[in-house]
N, C-alpha and C positions, 0 to 999 in steps of 0.2 A: 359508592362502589365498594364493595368486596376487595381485602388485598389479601394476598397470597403467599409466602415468604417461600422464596428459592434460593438455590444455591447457583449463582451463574458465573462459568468463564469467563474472561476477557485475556484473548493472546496476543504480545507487544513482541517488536522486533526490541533488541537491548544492544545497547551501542556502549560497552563497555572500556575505558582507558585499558592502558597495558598492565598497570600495578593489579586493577579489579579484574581484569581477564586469567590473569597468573593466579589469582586469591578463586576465581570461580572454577578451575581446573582443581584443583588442590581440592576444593570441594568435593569435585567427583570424583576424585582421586579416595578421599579420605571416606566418602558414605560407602563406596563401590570395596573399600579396605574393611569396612566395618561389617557388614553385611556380607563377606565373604567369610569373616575370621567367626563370624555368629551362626555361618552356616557350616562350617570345619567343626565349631564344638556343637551344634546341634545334631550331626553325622555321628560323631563319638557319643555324646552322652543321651541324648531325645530330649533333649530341652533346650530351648533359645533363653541365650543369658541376658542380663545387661550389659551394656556395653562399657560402663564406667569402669572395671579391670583396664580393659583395654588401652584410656585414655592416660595409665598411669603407665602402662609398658610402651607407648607410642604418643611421643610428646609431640608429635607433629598435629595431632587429633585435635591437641586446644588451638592450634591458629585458625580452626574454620569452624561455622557455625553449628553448634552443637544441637539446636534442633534437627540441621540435616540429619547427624548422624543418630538423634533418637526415631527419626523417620524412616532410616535404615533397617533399622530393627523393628518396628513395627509394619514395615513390607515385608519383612521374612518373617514375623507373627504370622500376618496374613497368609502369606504362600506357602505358609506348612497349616495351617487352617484349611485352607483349600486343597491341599492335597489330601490330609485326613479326612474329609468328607469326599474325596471323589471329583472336587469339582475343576479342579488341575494337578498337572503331574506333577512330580519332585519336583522343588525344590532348586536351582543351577544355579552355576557362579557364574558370578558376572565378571564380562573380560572390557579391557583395557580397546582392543579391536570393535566394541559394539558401535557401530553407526550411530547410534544416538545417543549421547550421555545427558543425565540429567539428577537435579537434586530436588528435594521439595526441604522447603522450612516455613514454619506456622510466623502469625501475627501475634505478637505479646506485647502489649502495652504499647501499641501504636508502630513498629517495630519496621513493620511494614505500610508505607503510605506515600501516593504521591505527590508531590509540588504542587503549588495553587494553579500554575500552567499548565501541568500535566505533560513538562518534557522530561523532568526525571522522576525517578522513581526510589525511595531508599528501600534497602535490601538490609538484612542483620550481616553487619559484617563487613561489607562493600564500600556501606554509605548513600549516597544519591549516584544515581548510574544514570546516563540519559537512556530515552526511552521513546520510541513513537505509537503515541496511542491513534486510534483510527475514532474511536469515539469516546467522548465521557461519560461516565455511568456514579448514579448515587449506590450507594450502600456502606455495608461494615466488611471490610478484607478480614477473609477468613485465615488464605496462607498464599503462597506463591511456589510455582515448580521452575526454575529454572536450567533450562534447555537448549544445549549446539546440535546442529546440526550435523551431515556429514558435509557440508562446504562448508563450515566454519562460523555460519552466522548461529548467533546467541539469541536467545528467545525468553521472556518470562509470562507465564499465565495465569492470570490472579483470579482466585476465587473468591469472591464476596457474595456474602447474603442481599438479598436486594426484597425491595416488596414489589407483587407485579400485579394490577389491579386487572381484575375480573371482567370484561365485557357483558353486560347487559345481553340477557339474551332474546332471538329474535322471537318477535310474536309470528310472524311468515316468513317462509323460507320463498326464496324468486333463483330462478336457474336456466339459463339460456344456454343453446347449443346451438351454434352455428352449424355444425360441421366442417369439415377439415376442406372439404370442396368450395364452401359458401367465404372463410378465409381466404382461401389461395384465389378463390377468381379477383377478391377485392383487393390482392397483394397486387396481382397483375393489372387489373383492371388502376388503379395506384401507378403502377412501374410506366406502363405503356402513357400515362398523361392523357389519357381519354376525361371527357367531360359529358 
């Protein structure tokens, strides 16, 4: 069989301690800072800078994961990418009030991966956080976005590359139509206990 290589989601509920919930807030604190201060000099001057300036005037920047915040900057690549061609409008700051906060940080050097169990999950920065997965999946984790809600629950969605092998395809195609009528009498015909 034929494999395929994709890029697939999988989204976990994240059951984080107090210390990692305090350190995952700061996070979105500190991308949603970074990305607003790259969108203030991108206003003034027409260029997105890097953000290492930054991290030298705002020493709060190193306690969180520093991929988040090059992801920051590379979201407002993008969103002034898309607005130069047309394909969305400016550019917006992002506020503190948004119903949904979230960060994304990549996989570097295994960085990101889960326990042989598959109840935690380590995270750059956090450590192992517990986590409930619904299924297990092979592949290589590409990065992870983690995500609150507006009731407060915590979420992370990993993407990994996976191989997804090809079906055979059919020699005859077979196609049966009951109709909608020829269903419902046998639902009833079923209910009522007729024989």
């Amino acid at each position: 069989m034929d494999c395929e290589e994709r890029i697939v989601a999988v989204k976990c509920r994240l059951y984080p301690n107090s210390e990692q919930a305090e350190l995952i807030e700061k996070t979105f604190g500190a991308s949603r800072f970074v990305y607003n201060k790259l969108l203030e000099g991108y206003l003034q001057t027409g260029n997105v800078q890097p953000y290492g300036p930054l991290k030298q005037n705002y020493s709060f920047l190193s306690e969180v994961d520093s991929l988040s915040l090059d992801n920051s900057r590379l979201n407002l690549v993008q969103a002034v990418k898309n607005y130069k061609s047309k394909k969305a409008g400016k550019p917006k700051f992002k506020s503190k009030k948004n119903a949904k906060q979230s960060y994304k940080t990549n996989n570097v050097s295994n960085s990101i991966r889960f326990s042989e169990d598959y109840r935690f999950i380590r995270l750059p920065k956090l450590g192992f956080v517990r986590v409930r997965v619904h299924r297990k999946f092979d592949g290589i984790i590409k990065s992870a976005i983690v995500t609150k809600t507006k009731s407060g629950k915590y979420f992370v969605t990993v993407l990994f590359k996976t191989c997804v092998y090809k079906l055979p395809k059919a020699e005859r195609i077979v196609g049966i139509d009951l109709g909608l009528t020829a269903l419902l009498r046998c639902k009833l015909y079923h209910f009522n206990g007729s024989s």
